[in-house]
N, C-alpha and C positions, 0 to 999 in steps of 0.2 A: 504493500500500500504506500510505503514511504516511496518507491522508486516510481509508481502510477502518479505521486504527488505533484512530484517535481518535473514530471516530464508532462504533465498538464499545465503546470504552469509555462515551462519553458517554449514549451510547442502549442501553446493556446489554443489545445481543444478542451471541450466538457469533462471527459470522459474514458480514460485509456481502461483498456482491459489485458487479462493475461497474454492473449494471442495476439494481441496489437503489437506493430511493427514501428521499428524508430525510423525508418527511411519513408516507409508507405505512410507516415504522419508528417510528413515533411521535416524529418530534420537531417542534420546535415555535419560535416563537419568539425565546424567550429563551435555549433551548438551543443557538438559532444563534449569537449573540453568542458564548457559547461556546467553538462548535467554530472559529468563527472566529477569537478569541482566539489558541486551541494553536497554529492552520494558520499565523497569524502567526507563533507563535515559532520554527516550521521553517520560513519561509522564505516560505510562501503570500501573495502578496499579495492577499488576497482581502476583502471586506466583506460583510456580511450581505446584502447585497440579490443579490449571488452566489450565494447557496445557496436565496434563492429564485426567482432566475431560473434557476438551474442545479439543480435538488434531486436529481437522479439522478448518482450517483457518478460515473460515468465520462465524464457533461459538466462536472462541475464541476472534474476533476481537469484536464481540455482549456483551462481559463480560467487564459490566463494574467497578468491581475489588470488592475487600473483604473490609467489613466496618469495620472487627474485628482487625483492624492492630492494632501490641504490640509495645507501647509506651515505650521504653528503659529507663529507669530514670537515669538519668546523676549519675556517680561517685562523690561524698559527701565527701570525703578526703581530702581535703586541704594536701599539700605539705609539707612538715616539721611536721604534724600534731601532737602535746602533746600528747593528749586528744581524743580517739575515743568513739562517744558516740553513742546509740543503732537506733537514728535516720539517722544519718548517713550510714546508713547500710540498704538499703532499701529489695536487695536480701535476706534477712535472716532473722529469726526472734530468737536474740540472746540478753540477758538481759548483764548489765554492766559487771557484776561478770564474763561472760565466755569472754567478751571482752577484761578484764584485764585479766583471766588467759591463754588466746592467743599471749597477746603483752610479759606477762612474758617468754612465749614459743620463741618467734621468735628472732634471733639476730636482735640487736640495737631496738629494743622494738617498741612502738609504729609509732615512724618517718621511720621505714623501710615499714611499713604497708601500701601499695596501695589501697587496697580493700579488703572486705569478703562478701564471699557471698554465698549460699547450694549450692549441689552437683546436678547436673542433672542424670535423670533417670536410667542413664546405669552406670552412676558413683555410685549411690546409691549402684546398684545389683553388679557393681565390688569391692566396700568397703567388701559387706559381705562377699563374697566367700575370700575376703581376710583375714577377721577377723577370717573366718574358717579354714583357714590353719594351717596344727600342723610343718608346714617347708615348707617353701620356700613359692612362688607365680604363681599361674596360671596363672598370666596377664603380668608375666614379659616378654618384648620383648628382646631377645638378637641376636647382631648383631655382628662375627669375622670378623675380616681385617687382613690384613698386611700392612704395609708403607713399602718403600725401603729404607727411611733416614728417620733421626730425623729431618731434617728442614722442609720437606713436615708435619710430623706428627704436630707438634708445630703449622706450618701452619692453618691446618686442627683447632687443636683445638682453636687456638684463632677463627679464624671464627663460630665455634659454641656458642661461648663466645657473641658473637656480634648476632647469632639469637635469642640465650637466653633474652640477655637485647632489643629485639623487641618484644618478644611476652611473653604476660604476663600468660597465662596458663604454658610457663617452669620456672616459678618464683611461680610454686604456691607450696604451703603443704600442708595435709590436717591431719586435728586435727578433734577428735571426743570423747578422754576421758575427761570428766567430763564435757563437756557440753549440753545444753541445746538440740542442734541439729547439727548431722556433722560438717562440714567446711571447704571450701577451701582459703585460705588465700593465696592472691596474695602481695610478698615481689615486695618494688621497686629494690632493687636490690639482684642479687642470683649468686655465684660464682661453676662454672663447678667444680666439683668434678674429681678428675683424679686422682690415683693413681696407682702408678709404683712400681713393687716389681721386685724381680730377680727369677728366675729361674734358676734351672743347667739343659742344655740339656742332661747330661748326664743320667738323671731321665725319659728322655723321651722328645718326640716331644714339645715343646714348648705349640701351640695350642691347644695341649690336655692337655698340665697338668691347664692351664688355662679354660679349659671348666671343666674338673674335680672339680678346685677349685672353681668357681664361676659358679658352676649348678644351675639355678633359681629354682628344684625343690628342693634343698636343704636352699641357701641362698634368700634375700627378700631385697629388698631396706629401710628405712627407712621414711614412707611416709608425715614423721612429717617437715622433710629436705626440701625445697627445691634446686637446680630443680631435678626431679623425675628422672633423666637422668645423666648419670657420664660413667667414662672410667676406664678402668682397661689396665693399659700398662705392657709391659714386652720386653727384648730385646733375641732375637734370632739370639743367636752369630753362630751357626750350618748355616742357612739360612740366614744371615746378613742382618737381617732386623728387624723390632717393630709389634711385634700384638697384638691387640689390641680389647678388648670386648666393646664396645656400649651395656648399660643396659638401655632401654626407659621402663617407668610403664604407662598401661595401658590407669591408670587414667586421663592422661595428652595428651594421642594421641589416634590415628587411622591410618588405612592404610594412608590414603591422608595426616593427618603429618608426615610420616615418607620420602614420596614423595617430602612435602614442603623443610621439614628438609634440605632434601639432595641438593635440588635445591638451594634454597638459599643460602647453606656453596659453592656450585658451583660460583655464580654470585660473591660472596665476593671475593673468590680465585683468580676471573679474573678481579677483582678492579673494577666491576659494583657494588658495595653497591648502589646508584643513581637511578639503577634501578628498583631494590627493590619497591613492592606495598604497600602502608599503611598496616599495618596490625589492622585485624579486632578482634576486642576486645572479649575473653570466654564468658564474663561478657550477651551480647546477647545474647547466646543459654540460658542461665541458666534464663535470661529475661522471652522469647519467652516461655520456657516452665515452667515458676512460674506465668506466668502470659495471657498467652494465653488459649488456649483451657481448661476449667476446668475441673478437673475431673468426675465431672457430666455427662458429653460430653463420655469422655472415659469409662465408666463404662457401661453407655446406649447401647456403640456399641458393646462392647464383650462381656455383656451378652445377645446381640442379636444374639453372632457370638458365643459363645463358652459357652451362658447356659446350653443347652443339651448333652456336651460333657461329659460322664461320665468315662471314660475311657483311659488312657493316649495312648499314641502311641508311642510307645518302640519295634525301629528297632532292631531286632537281639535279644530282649530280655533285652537290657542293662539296666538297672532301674538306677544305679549309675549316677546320672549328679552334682556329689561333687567330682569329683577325683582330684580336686586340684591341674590339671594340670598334674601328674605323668599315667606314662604308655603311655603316647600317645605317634603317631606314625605317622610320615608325608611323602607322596607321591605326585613327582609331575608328571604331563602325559600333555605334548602338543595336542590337539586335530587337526585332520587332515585339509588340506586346504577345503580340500572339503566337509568337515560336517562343517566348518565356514559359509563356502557360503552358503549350503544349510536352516543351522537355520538361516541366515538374509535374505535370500531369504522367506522364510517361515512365517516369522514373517510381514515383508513387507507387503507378502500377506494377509497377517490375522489382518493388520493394529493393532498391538503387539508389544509390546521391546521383544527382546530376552532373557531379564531377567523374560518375562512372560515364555516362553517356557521352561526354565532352572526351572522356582518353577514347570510345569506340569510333565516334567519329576524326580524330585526328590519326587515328590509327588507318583510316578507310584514304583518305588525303595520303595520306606516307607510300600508302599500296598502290595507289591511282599513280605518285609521282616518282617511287623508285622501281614498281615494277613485279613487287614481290608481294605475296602472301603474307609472310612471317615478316612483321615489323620488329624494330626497336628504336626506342626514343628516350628520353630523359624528362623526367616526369619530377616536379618539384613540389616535397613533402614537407607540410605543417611544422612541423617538428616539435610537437607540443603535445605527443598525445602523453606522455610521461602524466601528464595532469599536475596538481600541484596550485597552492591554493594565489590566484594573480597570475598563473600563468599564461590566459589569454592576453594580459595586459603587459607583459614585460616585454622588454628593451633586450635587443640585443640581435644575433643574426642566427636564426634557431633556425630556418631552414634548410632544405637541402637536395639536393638533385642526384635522383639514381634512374638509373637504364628502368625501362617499363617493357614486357615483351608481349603481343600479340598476334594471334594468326585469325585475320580475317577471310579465311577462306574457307568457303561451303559452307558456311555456318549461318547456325539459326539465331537470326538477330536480337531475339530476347533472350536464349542462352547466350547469345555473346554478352552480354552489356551484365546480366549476372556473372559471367565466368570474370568480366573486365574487372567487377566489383568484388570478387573472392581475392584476385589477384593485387588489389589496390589494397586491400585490408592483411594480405599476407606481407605485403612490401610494408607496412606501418609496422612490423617487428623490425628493422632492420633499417629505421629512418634514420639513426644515427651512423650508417656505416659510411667507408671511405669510395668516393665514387673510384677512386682508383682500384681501389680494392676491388669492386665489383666489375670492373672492366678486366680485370686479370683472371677474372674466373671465366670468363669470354674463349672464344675460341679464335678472335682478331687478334692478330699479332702487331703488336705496336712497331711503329707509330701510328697506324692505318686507327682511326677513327672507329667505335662502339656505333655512334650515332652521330647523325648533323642537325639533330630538330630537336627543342624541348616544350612541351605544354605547362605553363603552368595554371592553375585554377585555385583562384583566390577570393576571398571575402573580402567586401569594403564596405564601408560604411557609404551611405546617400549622401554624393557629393551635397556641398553648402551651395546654396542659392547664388549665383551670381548673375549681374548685370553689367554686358560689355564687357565681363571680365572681374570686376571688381566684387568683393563680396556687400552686396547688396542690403541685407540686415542693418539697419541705422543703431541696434544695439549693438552688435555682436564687437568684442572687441577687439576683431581687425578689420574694423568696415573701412571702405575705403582703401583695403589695399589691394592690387592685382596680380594677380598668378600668370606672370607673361608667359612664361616657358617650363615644362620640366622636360628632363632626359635621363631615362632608364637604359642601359647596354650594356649587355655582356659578349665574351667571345663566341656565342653560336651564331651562325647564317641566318638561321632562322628560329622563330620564338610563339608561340602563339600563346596569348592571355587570356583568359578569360575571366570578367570581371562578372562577380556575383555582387550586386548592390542588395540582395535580399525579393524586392521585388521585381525587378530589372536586370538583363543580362547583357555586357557589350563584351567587345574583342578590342585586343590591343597587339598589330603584327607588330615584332622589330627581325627586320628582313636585310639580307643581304642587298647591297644598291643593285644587282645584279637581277633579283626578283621586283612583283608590284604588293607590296605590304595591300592595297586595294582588292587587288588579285585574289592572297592568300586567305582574306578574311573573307570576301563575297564564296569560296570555296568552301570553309569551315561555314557561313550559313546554310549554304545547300546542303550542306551532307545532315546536319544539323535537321534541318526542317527533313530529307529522306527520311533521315531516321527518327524521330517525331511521329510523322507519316504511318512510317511501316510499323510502328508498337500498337499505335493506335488500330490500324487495319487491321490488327495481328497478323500483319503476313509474316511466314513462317522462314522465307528466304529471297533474297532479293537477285535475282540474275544480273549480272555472272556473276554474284558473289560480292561483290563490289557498289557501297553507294554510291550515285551516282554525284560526283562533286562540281562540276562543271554547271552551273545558273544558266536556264534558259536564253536569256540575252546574248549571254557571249556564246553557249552553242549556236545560233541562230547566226552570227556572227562568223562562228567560223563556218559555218555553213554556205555563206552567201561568200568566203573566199574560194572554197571549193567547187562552187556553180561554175565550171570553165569550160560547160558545153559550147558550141560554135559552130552554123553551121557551116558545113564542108561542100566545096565544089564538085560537081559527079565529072565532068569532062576530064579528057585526057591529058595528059600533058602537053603534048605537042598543039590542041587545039586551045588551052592555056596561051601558049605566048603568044598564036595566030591573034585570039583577043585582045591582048597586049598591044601587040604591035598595031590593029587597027585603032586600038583608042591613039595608038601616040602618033 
């Protein structure tokens, strides 16, 4: 009754019963997180990967919880601390000599030092593609604004000043020359970087001589600094107003930090600081996967899942997935109301998230454009189902991207999109694993590329209201300011997003310049609405196997290039030029 409670209220039906379904009620997700949350604080030892192995009420209420829970080991630091020594340092395993040539690295030396501890999995894989960069950074987030005044703007930034000194991943650096193994080192304290130069608008638009100059595919943060995060101001006497670049690294966030980010510098503004939740400490994820699931564990399961794969799976041909960020190219597309409803109507029915439906159809796209049956792609996981109480709300870069494998061939469309959803819920054991890791249990032999495409499927909150850009709300306290530009990029060719607003679904390509981002998303609609379509009909199989991904318009289109009938002369040659000759 306690678990029917909470999931009544969370999922805002009347009425849940034993045999009722947590996917066929519409939840989802992140909504698991959650309900997992509440069930902990009555007592449920349970984890999100529980309620998707168990999502019917009255097997899940039967579980009675995982024995393998990860024991956090308290922070060993002492406050003022001289002297850090290698025991003190439980996440790591770092001898005296790199301890001392860290505290020599860091301003105020060892007493500014909080903590250190390794890099978690997707941080590893983001280190290197940054260590490979010949300029700039793939992973740089950048985010334009305008303010309308300098005291809003000043505003603004002390309050990020005050999220920084709450969460210790924007206090962190990370150091990796000359030691033992990586590092992220968390300072106790880390002061916002901000600086202000001038520009003449006479050289041009303000905005732009500022993205020009501070292009992340040219420039790079320095990751040895903390916090990985700084502003770049400039005053725009033309437009009487401050704009202003937000640079966030990778390293340090995810979508859902940059969510947090903004909410919290929100609550400060309107002098709720009070309100503000505990914030939940990096130091956990980095825990949970140094010390949980071994690799043993992960190695078992994707050489179960991806021994036999000998051959990568390269949409469109792209083999490059080192582009370091450069070339790409982003498109964004709202999808209609009515393919919303019909994939959560769909998905209900097939007791599925619709993030299952979204890997079947990108899986159908992958087979349409490399030719193959048996796909693989890279598929980017939550990384929250640990559960744990804030952990929807914490800070830090908890996600992570591992290979996803499907065979869309001959198969029964609503067995597929359940087999897609077994296989999505078996991959959340193993969300902490090293994407390297799971590439080596592969049967491609490096340097040759696992995959060239990643989906990811994400929750957001309902953009804020704006007009012409600006947020529009006369209370809210960043009205008035405009969100010019952001830019998301990472080194894959290709990306496809999918944005879950809760009642609203759009797509977000970032494509190789080589592809149409326009293209790629009009493509994921179609297959999208096929398979929408065919759950609904209940058709059992779609010929040949294959959604069809291609939108009428542009079939139609390449249709009228292929019309090259013309009619042909019956006469013979020789009476051919006779006619010739008497015309001329």
């Amino acid at each position: 009754s306690a678990i029917a409670a909470v999931w009544e209220e969370l999922l805002g039906v009347t009425r849940v019963g034993r045999r009722d379904h947590f996917f066929e009620l519409g939840g989802h997700s992140l909504l698991a997180i959650t309900v997992v949350d509440r069930l902990r604080r009555l007592g449920y030892a349970l984890d999100v990967r529980d309620v998707f192995a168990a999502p019917v009420l009255g097997d899940l209420a039967a579980i009675k919880g995982r024995d393998g829970t990860v024991v956090v080991p308290p922070q060993r630091i002492p406050a003022d601390c001289e002297r850090i020594v290698p025991d003190m340092l439980p996440l790591i395993d770092l001898n005296q000599d790199d301890i001392d040539q860290i505290a020599r690295h860091v301003p105020g030396g060892m007493t500014n030092i909080q903590d250190i501890y390794a890099l978690s999995p997707l941080q590893d894989g983001i280190l290197f593609h940054h260590m490979l960069a010949d300029a700039g950074d793939p992973y740089l987030l950048t985010t334009t604004m305008s303010f309308p005044n300098r005291e809003l703007l000043q505003r603004f930034l002390l309050a990020v000043q005050h999220v920084i000194d709450r969460h210790d991943i924007l206090r962190t650096a990370f150091l990796w020359h000359g030691l033992s193994h990586p590092a992220q080192v968390v300072l106790r304290s880390a002061q916002l970087n901000v600086r202000e130069i001038e520009l003449d608008s006479a050289d041009g638009p303000v905005a732009e001589q500022l993205a020009e100059r501070f292009d992340p595919r040219r420039e790079c943060l320095d990751l040895g600094k903390a916090p990985l995060l700084d502003f770049i101001v400039a005053h725009d006497a033309d437009g009487d107003r401050w704009v202003v670049i937000q640079r966030l690294h990778h390293l340090i966030g995810d979508h859902s930090t940059l969510d947090v980010l903004r909410d919290e510098v929100h609550a400060i503004l309107r002098g709720r600081t009070g309100d503000l939740a505990m914030p939940v400490p990096f130091r956990d994820l980095v825990a949970y996967a140094r010390l949980g699931e071994p690799d043993e564990s992960h190695e078992t399961y994707f050489s179960r899942i991806l021994g036999d794969v000998h051959e990568p799976t390269l949409a469109f041909d792209l083999a490059d997935v080192q582009q370091q960020g450069g070339g790409i190219e982003e498109f964004r597309q709202a999808l209609p109301a009515s393919l919303n409803n019909a994939l959560r109507h769909a998905a209900r029915r097939l007791g599925v998230s619709v993030a299952s439906l979204c890997h079947l159809a990108w899986a159908h796209i992958l087979s349409n454009t490399s030719h193959r049956d048996d796909v693989v792609f890279g598929t980017v996981l939550f990384g929250r189902s640990l559960g744990g109480e804030g952990i929807d709300r914490a800070v830090g870069l908890f996600i992570n991207t591992l290979p996803f494998r499907l065979d869309v061939g001959k198969r029964d469309l609503a067995s597929a999109a359940r087999d897609t959803h077994d296989r999505l819920t078996q991959l959340i054991e193993h969300e902490h694993a090293s994407l390297a890791l799971a590439q080596r249990c592969s049967g491609v032999v490096a340097p040759m590329p696992l995959f060239n495409s990643v989906l990811n499927y994400r929750h957001n909150e309902a953009p804020i209201e704006l007009n012409d850009g600006h947020i529009s709300n006369a209370t809210h306290p960043m009205a008035g300011v405009k969100v010019l530009s952001d830019e998301v990029r990472n080194n894959y060719p290709l990306t496809m997003s999918v944005e879950d607003f809760g009642d609203s679904l759009a797509l977000t390509a970032l494509v190789s310049s080589s592809l149409s981002g326009q293209h790629i998303c009009s493509y994921m609609q179609c297959a999208l609405e096929k398979l929408a379509e065919a759950i609904e009909g209940g058709d059992r199989v779609v010929s040949p196997y294959r959604l069809d991904i291609v939108p009428a318009t542009e079939r139609a289109l390449i249709a009228a290039w292929n019309t090259t009938a013309r009619a042909f002369p019956t006469a013979c040659l020789g009476e051919l030029f006779e006619q010739q000759v008497r015309r001329t």
